[in-house]
C-alpha positions in Angstrom: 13.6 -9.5 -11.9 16.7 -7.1 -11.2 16.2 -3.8 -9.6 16.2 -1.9 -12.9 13.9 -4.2 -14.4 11.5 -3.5 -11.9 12.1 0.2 -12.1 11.5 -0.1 -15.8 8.2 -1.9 -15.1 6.9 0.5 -12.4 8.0 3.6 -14.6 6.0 1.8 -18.3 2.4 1.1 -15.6 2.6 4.8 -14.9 3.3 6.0 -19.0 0.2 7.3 -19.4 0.3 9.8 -22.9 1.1 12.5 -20.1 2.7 11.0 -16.6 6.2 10.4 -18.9 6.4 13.3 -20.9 7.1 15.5 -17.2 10.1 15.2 -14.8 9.8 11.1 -14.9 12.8 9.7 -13.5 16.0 10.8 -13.6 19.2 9.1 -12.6 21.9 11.2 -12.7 26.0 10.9 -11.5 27.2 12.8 -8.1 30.7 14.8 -7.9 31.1 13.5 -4.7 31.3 10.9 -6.1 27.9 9.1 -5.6 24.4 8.9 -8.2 21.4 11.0 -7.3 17.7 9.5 -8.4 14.3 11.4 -8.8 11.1 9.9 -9.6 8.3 12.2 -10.2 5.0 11.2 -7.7 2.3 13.6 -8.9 -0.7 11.8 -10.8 0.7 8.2 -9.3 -0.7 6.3 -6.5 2.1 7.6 -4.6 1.5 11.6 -4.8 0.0 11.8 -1.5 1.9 8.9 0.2 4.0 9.6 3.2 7.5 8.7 3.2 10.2 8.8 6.2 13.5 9.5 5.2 16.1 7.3 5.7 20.2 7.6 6.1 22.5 5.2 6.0 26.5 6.0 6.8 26.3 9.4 6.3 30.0 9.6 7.7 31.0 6.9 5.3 33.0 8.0 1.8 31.3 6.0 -0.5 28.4 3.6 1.0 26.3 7.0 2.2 22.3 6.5 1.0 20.1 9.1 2.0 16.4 8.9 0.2 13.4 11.3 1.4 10.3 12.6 -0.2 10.8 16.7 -2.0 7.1 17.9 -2.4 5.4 15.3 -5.2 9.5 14.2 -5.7 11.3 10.9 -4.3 14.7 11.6 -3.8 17.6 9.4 -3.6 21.4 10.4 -3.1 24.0 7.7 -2.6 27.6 6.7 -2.7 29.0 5.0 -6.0 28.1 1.3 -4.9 24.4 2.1 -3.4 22.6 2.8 -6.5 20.5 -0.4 -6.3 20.2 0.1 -2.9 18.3 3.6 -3.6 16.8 2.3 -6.3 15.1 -1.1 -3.7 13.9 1.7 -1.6 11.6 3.2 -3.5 10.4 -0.1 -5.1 9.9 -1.3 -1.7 8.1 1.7 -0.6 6.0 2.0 -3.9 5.2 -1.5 -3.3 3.7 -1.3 0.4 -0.4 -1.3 0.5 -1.9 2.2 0.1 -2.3 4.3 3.3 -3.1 7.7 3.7 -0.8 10.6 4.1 
């Protein structure tokens, strides 16, 4: 499956009646320029999961990724060309064995 594929499955297991109808996930276009993602954690396996930020070319104009974890938020912010990159992140965190926070 692509990236987005396996965004789309993660985000229709969590669709709950409730889960979708908060913040869910929101990809959204950077003036810098660049894409910003948020995926809501609370009432997911992932709400009290730890997450260590990471950065990637932060000098760089356009291949910059930066993803940490905003109270029960993932956060993502990336140059134009990382979005997939942000994106495999998360799925790669969401997808390591529960541990405690």
């Amino acid at each position: 499956m692509s990236v987005l594929e396996d965004l789309a499955a993660w985000f229709q297991a969590h669709c709950d009646g409730d889960w979708e109808h908060g913040e869910g996930i929101t990809i959204e276009s950077l003036d810098n320029p660049g894409w910003r993602l948020s995926i809501e954690l609370a009432d997911t396996e992932l709400e009290h999961v730890a997450f260590t930020e990471q950065k990637e070319n932060l000098e760089h104009e356009s291949k910059w990724l930066r993803c940490w974890r905003d109270g029960t938020r993932f956060e993502a912010a990336c140059g134009p060309t990382r979005l997939q990159d942000a994106i495999r992140v998360f799925l790669d965190w969401a997808r390591q064995p529960a541990r405690s926070a």
